[in-house]
DSSP file (Angstrom, degrees, kcal/mol; ACC not computed):
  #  RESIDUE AA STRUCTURE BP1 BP2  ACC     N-H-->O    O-->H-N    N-H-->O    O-->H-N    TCO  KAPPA ALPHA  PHI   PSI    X-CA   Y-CA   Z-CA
    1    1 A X    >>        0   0    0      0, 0.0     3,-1.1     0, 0.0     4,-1.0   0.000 360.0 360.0 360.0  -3.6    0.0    0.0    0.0
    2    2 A X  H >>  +     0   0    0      1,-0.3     4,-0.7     2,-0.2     3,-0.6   0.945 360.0  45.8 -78.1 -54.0    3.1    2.1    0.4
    3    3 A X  H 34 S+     0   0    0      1,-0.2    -1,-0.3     2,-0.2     0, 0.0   0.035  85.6  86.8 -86.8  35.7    3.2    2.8   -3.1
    4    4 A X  H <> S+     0   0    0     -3,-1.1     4,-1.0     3,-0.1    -1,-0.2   0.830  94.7  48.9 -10.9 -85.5   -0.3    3.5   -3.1
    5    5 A X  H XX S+     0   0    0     -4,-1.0     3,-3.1    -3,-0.6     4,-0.6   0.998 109.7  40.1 -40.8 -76.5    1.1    7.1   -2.2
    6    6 A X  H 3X S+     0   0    0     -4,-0.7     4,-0.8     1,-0.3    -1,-0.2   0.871 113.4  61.4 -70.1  -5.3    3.8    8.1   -4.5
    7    7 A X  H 3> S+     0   0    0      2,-0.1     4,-1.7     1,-0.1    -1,-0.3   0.750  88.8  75.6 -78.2 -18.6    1.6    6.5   -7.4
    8    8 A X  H <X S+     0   0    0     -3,-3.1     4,-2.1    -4,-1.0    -2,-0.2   0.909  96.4  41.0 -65.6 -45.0   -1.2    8.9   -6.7
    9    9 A X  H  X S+     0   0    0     -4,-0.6     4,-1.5     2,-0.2    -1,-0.2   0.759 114.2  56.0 -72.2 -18.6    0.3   11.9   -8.2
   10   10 A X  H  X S+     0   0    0     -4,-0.8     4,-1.2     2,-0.2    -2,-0.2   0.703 110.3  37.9 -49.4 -28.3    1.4   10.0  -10.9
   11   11 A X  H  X S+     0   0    0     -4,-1.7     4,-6.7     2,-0.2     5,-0.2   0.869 113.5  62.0 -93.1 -36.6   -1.8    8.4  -12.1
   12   12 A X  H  X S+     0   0    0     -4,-2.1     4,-3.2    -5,-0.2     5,-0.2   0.960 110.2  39.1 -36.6 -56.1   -3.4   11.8  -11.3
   13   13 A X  H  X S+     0   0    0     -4,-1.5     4,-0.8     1,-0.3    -1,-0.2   0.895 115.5  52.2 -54.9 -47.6   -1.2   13.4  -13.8
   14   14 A X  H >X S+     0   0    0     -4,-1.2     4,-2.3     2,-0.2     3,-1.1   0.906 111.4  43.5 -28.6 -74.6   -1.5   10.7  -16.0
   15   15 A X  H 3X S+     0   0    0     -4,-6.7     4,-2.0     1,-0.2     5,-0.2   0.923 112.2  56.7 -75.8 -22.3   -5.4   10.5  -16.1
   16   16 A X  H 3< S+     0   0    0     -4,-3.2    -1,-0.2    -5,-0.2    -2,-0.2   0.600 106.7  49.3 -58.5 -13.5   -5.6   14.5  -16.4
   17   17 A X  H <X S+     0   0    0     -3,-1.1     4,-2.2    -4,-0.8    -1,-0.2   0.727 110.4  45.3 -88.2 -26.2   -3.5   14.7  -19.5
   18   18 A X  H  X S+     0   0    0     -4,-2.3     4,-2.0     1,-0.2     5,-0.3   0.899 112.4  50.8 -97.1 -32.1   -5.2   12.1  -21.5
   19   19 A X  H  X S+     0   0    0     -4,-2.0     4,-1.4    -5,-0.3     5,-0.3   0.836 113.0  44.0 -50.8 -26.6   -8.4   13.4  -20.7
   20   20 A X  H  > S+     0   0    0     -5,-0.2     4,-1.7     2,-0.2     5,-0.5   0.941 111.0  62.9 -66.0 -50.1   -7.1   17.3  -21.8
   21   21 A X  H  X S+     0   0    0     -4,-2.2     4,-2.6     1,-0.2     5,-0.3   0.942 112.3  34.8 -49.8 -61.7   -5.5   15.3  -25.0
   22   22 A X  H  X S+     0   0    0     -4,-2.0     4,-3.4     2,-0.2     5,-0.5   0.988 111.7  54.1 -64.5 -64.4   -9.0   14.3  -26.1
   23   23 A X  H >X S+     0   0    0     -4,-1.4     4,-2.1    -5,-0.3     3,-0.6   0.894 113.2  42.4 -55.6 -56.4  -10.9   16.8  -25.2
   24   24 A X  H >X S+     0   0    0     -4,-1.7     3,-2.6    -5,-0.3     4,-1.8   0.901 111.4  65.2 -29.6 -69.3   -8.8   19.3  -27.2
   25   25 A X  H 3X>S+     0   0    0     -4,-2.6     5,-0.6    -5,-0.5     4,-0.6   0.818 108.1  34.6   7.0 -67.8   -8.8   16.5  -29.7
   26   26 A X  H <<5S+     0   0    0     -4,-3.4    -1,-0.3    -3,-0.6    -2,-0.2   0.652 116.2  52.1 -88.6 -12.9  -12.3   16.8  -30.1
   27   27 A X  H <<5S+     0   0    0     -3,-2.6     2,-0.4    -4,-2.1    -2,-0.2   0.884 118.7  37.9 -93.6 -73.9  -12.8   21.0  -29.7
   28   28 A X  H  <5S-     0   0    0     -4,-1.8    -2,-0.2    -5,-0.3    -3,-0.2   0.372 108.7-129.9 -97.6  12.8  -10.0   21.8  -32.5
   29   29 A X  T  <5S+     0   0    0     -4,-0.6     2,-0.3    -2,-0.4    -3,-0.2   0.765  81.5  71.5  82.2  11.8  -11.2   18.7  -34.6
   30   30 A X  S   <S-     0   0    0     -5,-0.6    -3,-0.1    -6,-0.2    -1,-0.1  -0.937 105.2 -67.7-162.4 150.7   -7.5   17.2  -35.0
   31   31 A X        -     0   0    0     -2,-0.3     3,-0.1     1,-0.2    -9,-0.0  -0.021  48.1-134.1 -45.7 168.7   -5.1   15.4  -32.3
   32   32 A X    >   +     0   0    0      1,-0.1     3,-2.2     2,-0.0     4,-0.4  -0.175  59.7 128.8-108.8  18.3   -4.0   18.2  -29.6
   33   33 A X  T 3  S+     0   0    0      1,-0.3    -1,-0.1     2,-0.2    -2,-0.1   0.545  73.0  52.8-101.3  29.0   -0.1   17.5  -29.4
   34   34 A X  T 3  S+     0   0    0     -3,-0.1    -1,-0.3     1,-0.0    -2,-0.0   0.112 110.6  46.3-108.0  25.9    0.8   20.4  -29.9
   35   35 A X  S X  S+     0   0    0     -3,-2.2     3,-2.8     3,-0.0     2,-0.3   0.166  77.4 129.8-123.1  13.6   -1.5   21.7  -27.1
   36   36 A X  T 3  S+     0   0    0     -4,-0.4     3,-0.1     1,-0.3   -19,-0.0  -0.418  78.7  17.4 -71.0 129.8   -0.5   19.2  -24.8
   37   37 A X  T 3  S+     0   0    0     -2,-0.3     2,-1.4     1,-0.3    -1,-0.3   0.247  93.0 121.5 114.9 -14.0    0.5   20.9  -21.5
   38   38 A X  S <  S-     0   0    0     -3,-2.8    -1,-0.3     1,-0.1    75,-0.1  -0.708  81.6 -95.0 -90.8 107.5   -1.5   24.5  -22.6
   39   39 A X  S    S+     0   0    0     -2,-1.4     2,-0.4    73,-0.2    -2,-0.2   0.542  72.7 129.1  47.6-173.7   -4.3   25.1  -19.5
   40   40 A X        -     0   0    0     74,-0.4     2,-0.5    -3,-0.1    -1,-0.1  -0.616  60.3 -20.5 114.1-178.9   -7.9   23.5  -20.5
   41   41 A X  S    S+     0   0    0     -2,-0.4     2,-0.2     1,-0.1   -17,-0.2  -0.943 115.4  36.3 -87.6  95.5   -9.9   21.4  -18.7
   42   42 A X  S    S-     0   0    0     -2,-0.5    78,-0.1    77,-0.2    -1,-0.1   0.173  84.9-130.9 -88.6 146.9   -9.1   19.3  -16.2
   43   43 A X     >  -     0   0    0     76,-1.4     4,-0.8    -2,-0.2    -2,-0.1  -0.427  19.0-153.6 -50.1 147.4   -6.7   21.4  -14.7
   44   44 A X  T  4 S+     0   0    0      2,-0.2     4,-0.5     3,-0.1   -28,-0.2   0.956  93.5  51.4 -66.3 -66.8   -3.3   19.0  -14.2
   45   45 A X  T  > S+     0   0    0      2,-0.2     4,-1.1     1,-0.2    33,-0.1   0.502 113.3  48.1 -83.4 -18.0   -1.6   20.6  -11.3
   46   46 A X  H  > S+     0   0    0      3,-0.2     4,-1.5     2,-0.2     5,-0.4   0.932 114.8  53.4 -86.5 -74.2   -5.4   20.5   -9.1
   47   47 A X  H  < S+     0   0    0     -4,-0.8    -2,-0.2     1,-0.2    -3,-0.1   0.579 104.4  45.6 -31.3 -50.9   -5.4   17.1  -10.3
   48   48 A X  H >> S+     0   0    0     -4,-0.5     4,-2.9     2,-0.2     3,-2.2   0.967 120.5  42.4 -46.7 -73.4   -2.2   15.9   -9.1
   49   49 A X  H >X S+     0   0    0     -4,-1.1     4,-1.9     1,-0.3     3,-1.7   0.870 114.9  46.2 -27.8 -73.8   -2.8   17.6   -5.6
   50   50 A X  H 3X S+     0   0    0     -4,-1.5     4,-1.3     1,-0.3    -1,-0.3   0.397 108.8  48.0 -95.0  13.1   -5.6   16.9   -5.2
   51   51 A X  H <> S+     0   0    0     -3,-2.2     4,-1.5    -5,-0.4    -1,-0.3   0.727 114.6  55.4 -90.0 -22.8   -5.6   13.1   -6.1
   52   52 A X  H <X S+     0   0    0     -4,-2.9     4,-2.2    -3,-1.7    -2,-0.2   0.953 105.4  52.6 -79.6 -58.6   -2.5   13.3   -3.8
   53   53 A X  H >X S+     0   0    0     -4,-1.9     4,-1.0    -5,-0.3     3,-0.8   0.878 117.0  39.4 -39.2 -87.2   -5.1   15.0   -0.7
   54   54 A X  H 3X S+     0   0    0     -4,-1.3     4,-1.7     1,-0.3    -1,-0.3   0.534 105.7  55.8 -86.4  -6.3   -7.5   12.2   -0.9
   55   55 A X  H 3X S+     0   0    0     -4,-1.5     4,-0.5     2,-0.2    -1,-0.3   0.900 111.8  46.3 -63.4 -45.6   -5.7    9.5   -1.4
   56   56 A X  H <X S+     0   0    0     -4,-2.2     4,-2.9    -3,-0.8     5,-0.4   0.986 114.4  52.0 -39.7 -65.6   -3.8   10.4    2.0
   57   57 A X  H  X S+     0   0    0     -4,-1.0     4,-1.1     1,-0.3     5,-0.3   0.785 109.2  49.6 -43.1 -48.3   -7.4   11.1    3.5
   58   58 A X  H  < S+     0   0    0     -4,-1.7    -1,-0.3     3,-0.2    -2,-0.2   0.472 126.1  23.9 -67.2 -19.8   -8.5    7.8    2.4
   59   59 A X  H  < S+     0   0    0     -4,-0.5    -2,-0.2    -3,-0.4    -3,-0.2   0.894 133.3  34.8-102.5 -47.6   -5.3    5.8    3.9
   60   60 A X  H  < S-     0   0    0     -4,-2.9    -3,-0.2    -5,-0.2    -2,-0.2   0.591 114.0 -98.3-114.1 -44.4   -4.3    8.0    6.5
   61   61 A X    ><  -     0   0    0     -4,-1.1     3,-2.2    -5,-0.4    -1,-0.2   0.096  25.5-107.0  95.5 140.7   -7.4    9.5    7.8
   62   62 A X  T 3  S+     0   0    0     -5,-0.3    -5,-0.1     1,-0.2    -4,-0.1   0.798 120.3  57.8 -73.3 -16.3   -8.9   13.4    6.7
   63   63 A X  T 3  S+     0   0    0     -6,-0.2     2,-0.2     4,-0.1    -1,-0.2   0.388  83.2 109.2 -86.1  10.4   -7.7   14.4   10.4
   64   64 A X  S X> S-     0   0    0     -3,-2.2     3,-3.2     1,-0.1     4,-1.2  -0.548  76.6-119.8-102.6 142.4   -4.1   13.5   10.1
   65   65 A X  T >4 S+     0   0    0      1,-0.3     3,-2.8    -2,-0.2     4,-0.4   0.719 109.0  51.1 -39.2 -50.1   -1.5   15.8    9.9
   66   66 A X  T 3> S+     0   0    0      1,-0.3     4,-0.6     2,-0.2    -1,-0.3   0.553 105.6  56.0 -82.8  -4.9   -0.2   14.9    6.6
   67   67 A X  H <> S+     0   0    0     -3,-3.2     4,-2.5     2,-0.2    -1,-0.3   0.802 108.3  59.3 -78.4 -24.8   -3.5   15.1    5.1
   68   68 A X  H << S+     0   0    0     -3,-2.8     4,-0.5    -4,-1.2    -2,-0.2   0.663 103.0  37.8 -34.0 -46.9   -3.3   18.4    6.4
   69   69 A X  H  > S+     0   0    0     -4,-0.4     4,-1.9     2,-0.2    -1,-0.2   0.575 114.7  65.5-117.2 -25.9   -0.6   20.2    5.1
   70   70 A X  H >X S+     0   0    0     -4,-0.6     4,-1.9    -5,-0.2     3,-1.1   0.972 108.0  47.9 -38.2 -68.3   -1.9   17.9    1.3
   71   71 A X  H 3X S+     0   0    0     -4,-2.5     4,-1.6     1,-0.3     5,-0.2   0.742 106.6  49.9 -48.2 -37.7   -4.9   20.0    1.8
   72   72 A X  H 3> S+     0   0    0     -4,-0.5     4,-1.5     2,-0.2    -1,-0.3   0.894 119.6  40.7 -62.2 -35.0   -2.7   23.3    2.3
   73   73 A X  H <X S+     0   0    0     -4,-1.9     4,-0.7    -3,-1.1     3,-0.3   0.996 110.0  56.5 -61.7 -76.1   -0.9   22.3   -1.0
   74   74 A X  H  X S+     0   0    0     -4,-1.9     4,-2.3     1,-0.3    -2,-0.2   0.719 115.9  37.5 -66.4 -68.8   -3.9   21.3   -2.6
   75   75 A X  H  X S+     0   0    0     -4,-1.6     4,-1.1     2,-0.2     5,-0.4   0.940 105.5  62.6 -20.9 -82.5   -5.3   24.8   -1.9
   76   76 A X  H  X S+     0   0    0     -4,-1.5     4,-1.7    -3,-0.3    -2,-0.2   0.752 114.2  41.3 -11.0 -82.6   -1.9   27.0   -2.5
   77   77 A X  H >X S+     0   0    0     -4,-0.7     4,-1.7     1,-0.2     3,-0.8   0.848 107.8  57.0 -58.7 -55.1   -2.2   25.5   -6.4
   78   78 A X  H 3X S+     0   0    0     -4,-2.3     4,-2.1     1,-0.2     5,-0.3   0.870 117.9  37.4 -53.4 -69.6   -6.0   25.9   -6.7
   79   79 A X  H 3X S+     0   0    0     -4,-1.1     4,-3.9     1,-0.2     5,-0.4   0.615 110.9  53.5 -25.7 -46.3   -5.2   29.5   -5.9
   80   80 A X  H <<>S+     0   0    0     -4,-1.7     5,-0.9    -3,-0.8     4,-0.5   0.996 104.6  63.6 -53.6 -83.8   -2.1   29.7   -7.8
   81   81 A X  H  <5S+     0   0    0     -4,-1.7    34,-1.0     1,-0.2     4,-0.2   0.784 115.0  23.9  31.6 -85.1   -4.6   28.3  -10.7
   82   82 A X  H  <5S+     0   0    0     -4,-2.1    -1,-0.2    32,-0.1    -2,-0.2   0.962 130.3  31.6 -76.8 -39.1   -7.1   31.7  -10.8
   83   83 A X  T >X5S+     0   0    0     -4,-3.9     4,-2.5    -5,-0.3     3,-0.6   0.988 115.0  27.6-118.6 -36.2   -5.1   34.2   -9.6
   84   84 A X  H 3>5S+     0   0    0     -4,-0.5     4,-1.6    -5,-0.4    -1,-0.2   0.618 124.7  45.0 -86.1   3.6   -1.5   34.6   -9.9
   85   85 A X  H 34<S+     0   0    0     -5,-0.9    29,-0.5    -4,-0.2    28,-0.3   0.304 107.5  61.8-125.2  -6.6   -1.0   32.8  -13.0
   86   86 A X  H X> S+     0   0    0     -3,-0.6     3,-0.9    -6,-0.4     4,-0.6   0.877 110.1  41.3 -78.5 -41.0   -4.3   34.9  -14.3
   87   87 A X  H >X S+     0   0    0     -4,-2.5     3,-2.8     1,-0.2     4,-1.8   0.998 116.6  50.7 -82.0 -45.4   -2.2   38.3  -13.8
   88   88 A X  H 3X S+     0   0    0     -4,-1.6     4,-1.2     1,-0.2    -1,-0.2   0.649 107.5  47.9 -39.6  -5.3    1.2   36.5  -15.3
   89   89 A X  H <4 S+     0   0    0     -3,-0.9    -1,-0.2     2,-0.2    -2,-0.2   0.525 111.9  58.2-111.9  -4.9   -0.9   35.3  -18.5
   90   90 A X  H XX S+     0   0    0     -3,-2.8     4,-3.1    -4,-0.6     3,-1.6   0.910 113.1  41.7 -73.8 -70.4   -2.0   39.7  -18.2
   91   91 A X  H 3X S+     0   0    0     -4,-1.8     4,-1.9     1,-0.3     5,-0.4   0.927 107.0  52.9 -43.5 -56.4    1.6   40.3  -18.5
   92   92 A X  H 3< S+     0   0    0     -4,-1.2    -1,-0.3     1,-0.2     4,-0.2   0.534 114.0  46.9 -88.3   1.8    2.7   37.9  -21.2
   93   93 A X  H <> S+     0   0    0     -3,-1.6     4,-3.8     3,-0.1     5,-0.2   0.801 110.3  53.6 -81.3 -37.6   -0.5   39.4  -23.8
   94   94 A X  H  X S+     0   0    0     -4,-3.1     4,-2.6     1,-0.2    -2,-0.2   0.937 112.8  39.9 -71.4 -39.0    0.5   42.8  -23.0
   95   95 A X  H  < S+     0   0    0     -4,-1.9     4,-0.4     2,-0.2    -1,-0.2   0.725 117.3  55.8 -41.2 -41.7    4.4   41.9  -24.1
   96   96 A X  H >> S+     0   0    0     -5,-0.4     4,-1.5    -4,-0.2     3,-0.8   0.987 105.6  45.8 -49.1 -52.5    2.8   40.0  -26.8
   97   97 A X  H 3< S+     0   0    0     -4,-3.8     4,-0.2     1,-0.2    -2,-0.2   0.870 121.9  36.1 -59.4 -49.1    0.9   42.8  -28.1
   98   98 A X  T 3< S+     0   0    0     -4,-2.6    -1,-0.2    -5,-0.2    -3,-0.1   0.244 125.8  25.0 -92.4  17.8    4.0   45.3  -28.0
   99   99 A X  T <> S+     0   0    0     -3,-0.8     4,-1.1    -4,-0.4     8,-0.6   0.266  90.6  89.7-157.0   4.7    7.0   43.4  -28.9
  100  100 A X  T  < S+     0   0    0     -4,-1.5     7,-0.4     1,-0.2    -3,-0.1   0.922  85.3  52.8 -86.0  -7.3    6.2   40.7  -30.7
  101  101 A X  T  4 S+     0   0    0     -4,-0.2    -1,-0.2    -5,-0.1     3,-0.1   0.485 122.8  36.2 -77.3  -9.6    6.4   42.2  -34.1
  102  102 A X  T  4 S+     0   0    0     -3,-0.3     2,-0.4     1,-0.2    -2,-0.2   0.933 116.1  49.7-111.2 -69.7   10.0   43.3  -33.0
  103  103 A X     X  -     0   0    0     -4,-1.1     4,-3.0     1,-0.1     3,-0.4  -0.716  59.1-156.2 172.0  92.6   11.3   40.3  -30.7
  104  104 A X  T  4 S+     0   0    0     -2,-0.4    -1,-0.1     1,-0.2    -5,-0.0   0.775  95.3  61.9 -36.6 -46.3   11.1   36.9  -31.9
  105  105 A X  T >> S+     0   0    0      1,-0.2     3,-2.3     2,-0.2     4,-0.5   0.914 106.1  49.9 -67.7 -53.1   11.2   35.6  -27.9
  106  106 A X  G >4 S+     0   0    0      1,-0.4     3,-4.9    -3,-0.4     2,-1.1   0.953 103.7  51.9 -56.1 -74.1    7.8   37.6  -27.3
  107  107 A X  G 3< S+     0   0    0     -4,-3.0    -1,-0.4    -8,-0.6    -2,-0.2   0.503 104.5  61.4 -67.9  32.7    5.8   36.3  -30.3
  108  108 A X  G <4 S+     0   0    0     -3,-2.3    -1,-0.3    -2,-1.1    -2,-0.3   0.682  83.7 116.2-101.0 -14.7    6.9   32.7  -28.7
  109  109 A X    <<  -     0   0    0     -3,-4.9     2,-0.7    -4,-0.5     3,-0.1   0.087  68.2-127.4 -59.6 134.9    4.9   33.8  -25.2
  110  110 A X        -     0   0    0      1,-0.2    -1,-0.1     3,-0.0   -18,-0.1  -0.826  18.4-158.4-103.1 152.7    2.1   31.7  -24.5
  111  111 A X  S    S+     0   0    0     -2,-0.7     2,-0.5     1,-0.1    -1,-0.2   0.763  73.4  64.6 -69.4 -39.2   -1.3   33.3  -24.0
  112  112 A X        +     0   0    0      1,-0.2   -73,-0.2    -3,-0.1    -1,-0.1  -0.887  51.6 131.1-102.7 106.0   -3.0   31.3  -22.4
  113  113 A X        +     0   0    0     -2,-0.5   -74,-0.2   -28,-0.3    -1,-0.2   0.811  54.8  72.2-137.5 -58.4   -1.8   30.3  -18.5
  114  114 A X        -     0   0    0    -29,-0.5     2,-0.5   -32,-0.1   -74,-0.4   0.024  65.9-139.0-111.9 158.2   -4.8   30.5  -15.9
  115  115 A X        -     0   0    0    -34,-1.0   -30,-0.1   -76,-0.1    -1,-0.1  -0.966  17.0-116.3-125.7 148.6   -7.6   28.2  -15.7
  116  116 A X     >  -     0   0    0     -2,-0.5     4,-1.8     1,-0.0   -73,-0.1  -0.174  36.0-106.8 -58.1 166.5  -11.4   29.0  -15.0
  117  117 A X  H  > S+     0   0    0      2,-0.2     4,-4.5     1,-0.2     5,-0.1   0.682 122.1  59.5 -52.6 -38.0  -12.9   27.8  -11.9
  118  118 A X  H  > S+     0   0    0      2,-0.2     4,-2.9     3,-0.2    -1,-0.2   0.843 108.2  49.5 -80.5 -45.5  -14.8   25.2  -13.5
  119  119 A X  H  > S+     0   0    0      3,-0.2     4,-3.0     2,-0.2   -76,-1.4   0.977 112.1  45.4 -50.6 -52.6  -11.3   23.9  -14.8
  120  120 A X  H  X S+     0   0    0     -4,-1.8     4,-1.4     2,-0.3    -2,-0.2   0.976 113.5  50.0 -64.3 -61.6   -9.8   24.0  -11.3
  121  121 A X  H >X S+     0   0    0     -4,-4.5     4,-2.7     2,-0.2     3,-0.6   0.911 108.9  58.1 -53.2 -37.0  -13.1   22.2   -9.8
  122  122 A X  H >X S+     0   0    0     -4,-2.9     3,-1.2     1,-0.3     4,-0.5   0.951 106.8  45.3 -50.7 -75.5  -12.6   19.6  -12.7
  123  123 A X  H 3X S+     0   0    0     -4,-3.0     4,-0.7     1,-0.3    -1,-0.3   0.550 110.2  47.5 -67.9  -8.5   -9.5   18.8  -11.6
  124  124 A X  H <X S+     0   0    0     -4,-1.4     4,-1.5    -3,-0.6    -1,-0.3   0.830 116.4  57.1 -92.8 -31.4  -10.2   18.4   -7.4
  125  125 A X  H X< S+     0   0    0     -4,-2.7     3,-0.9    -3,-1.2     4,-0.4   0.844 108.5  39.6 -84.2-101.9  -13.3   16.2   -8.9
  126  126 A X  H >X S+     0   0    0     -4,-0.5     4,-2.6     1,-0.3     3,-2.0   0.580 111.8  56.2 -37.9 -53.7  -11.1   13.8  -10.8
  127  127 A X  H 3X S+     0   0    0     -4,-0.7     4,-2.4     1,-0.3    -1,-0.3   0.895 112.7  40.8 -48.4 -70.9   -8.4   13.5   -8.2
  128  128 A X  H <X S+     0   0    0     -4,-1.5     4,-1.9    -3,-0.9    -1,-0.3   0.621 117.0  49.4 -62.7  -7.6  -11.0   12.4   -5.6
  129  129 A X  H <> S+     0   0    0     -3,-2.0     4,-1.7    -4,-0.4    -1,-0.2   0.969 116.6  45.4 -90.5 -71.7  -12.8   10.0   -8.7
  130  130 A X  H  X S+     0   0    0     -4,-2.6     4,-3.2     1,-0.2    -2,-0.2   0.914 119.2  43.7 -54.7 -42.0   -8.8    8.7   -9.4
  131  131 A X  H >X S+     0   0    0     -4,-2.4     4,-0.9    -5,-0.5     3,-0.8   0.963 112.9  55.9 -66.1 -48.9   -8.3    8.2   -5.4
  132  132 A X  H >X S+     0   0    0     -4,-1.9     4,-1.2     1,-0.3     3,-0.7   0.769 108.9  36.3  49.3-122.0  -11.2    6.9   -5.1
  133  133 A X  H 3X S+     0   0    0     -4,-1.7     4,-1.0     1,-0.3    -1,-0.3   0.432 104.9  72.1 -91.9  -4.3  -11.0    4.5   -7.1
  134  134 A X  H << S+     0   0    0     -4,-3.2    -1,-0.3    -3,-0.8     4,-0.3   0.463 103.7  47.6 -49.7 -38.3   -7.5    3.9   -6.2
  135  135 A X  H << S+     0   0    0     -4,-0.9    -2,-0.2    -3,-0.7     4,-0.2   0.767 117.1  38.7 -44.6 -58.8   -8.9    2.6   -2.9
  136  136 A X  H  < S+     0   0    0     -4,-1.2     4,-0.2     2,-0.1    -2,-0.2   0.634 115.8  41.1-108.2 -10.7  -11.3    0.6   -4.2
  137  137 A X  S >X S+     0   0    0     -4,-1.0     3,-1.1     2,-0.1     4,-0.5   0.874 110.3  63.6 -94.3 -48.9  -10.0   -1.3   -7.4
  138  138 A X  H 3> S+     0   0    0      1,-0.3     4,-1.6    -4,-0.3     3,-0.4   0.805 100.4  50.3 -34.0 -33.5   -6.0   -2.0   -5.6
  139  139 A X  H 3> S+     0   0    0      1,-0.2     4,-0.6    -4,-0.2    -1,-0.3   0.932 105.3  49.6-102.2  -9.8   -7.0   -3.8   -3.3
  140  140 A X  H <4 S+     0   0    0     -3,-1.1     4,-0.3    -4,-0.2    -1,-0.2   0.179 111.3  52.5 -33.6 -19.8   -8.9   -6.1   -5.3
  141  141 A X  H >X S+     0   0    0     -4,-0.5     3,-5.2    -3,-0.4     4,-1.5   0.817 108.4  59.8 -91.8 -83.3   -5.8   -6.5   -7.7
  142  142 A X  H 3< S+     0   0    0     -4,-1.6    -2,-0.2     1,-0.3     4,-0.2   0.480 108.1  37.7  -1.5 -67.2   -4.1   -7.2   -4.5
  143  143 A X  T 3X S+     0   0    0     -4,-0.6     4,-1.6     1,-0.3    -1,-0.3   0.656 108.5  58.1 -97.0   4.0   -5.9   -9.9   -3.6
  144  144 A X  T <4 S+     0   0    0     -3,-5.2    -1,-0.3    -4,-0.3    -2,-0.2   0.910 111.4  46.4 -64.3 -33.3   -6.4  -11.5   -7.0
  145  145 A X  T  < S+     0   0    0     -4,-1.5    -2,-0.2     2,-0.2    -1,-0.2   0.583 108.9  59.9 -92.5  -3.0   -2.3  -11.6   -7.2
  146  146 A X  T  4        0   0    0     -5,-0.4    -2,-0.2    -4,-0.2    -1,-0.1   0.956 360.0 360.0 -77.3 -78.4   -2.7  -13.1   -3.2
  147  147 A X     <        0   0    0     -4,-1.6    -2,-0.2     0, 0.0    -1,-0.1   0.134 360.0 360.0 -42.7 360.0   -4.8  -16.1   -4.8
């Protein structure tokens, strides 16, 4: 069960990317991999966290310190999310808009940084879906591979 834990933000990431790949997939009407990594729905970095939170909660207990300070992480990023990475993605249009026609580096800037809310809830709802279900299909593996 021990690597239970450090597999949780991996399969979070994991299941937040190939769900972004498709759906981009399916909005721009041709594979996304050249938009892999750009913002969208489910947020990643809420995913990771927060598959990482409840899977702790779910082993550990929701009252234990180290679910605690998950849940301080898990926050921090949703925050990080709306707002500071909303006024950096402010910065990097207005430096698009006035230097990219001069400065090659500029027009590389990507526009798009910050996630909506609805993104950010998407991703704390799939982490707890992945943990979850991380709970309840593992240990079932387990004991098929006991038998």
């Amino acid at each position: 069960m021990d690597l239970l834990y450090v597999s949780a933000p991996i399969i979070g990431y994991l299941g937040a990317g190939t769900i972004k790949f498709f759906l981009n997939s399916i909005k721009s009407g041709r594979w996304a991999f050249k938009d892999v990594g750009m913002g969208s729905m489910p947020s990643t970095h809420n995913t990771i966290t927060s598959t990482t939170f409840f899977v702790l909660g779910f082993g550990e207990g929701f009252s234990s310190p180290i679910c605690g300070v998950a849940l301080a992480l898990m926050i921090i990023v949703a925050i990080d999310s709306l707002d500071l990475r909303k006024k950096i993605e402010g910065h990097a249009k207005v430096l698009y808009k006035n230097f990219s026609d001069t400065n090659p580096e500029a027009a590389k800037l990507r526009l798009r940084l910050s996630h909506t809310p609805t993104e950010v809830l998407g991703g704390i709802t799939l982490g707890a879906m992945i943990a979850y279900s991380m709970f309840t299909i593992l240990p079932f593996v387990d004991l098929l591979a006991w038998l």
